[in-house]
C-alpha positions as a printed Julia matrix, in Angstrom:
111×3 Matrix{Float64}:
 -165.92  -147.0   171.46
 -162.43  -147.36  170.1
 -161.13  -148.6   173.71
 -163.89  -150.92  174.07
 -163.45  -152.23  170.6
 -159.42  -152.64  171.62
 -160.73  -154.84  174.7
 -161.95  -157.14  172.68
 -159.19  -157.64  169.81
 -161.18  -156.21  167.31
 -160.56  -154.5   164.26
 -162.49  -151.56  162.55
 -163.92  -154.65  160.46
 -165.25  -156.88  163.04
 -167.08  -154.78  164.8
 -168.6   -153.3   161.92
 -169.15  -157.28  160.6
 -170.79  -157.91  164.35
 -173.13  -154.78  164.01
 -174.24  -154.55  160.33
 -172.14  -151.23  159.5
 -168.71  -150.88  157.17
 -165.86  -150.12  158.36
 -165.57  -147.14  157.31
 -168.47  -146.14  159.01
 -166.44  -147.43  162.14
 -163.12  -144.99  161.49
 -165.89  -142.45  161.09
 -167.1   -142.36  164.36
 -164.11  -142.97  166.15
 -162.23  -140.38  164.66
 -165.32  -138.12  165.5
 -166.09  -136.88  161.41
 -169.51  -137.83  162.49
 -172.09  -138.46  165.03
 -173.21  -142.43  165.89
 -177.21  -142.51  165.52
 -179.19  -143.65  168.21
 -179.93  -146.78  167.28
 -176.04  -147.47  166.36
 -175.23  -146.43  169.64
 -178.16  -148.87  171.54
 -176.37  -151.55  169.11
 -172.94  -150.48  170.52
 -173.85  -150.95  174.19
 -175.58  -153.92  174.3
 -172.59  -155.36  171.95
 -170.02  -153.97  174.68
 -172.61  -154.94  177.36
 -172.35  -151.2   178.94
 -175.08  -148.7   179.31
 -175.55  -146.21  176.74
 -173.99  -143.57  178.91
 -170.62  -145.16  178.39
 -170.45  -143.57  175.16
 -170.66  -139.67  176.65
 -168.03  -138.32  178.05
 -168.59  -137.44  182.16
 -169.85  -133.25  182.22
 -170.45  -133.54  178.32
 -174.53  -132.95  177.72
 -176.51  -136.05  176.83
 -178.7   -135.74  174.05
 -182.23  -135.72  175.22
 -182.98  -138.94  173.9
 -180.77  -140.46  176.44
 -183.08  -138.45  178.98
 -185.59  -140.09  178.06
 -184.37  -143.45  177.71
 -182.69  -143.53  181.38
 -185.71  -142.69  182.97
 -187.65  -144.78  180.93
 -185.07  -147.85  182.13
 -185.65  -146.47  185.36
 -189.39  -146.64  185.59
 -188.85  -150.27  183.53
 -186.81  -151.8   186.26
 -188.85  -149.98  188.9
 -191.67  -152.06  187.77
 -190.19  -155.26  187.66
 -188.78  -154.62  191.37
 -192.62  -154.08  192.52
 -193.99  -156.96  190.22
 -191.74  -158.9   191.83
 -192.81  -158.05  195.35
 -196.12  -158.61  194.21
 -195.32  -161.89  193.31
 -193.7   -162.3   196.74
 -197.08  -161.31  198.24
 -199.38  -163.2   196.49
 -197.56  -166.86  196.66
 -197.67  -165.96  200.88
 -201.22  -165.25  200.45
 -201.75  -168.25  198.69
 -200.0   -170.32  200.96
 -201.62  -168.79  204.15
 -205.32  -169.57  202.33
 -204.26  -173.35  201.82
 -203.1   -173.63  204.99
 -206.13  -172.55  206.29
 -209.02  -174.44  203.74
 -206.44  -177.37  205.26
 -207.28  -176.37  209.07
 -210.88  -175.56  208.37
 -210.96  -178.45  206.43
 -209.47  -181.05  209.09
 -211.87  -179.19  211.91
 -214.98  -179.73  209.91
 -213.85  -183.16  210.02
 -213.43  -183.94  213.35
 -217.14  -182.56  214.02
């Protein structure tokens, strides 16, 4: 937190200003005298724009909440990858029935 905080020129202040926490409550968690909650640390990474994960060191054990969270993210963004194939699907479908009311359309015509 402290390096991305240094990234952007901020102090201890500012970032607690830009989050809704003191700053002591900043110098707290850097220095590690105790642990960011949750929701602090969803706060922190969408402030930093990094995933949650940025905040656990590589080999160190996640808290299960973070478990949960990834795979829920996972199964979020699997969804919007099919809904969006879906989409895909039905605007050919769409445009392969007006094409053909058009031909049906023009042949009934011609009759």
């Amino acid at each position: 937190m402290r390096e991305l905080r240094h990234q952007r020129q901020w102090t201890q202040e500012q970032l607690g200003q830009v989050i809704g926490r003191a700053q002591q409550e900043i110098y707290r968690w850097e220095k590690g005298l105790v642990r960011i909650p949750a929701e602090d640390l969803a706060i922190l990474a969408r402030v930093f724009e990094v995933s949650i994960l940025t905040f656990f060191p590589e080999g160190g054990d996640s808290p299960p909440f973070l478990h949960r969270h990834s795979s829920l993210s996972d199964a979020l963004r699997a969804c919007a990858e099919h809904a969006a194939a879906m989409a895909t699907a039905m605007q050919a479908v769409a445009l392969y029935a007006e094409e053909a009311s058009a031909t049906n359309g023009e042949g009934a015509s011609d009759a």
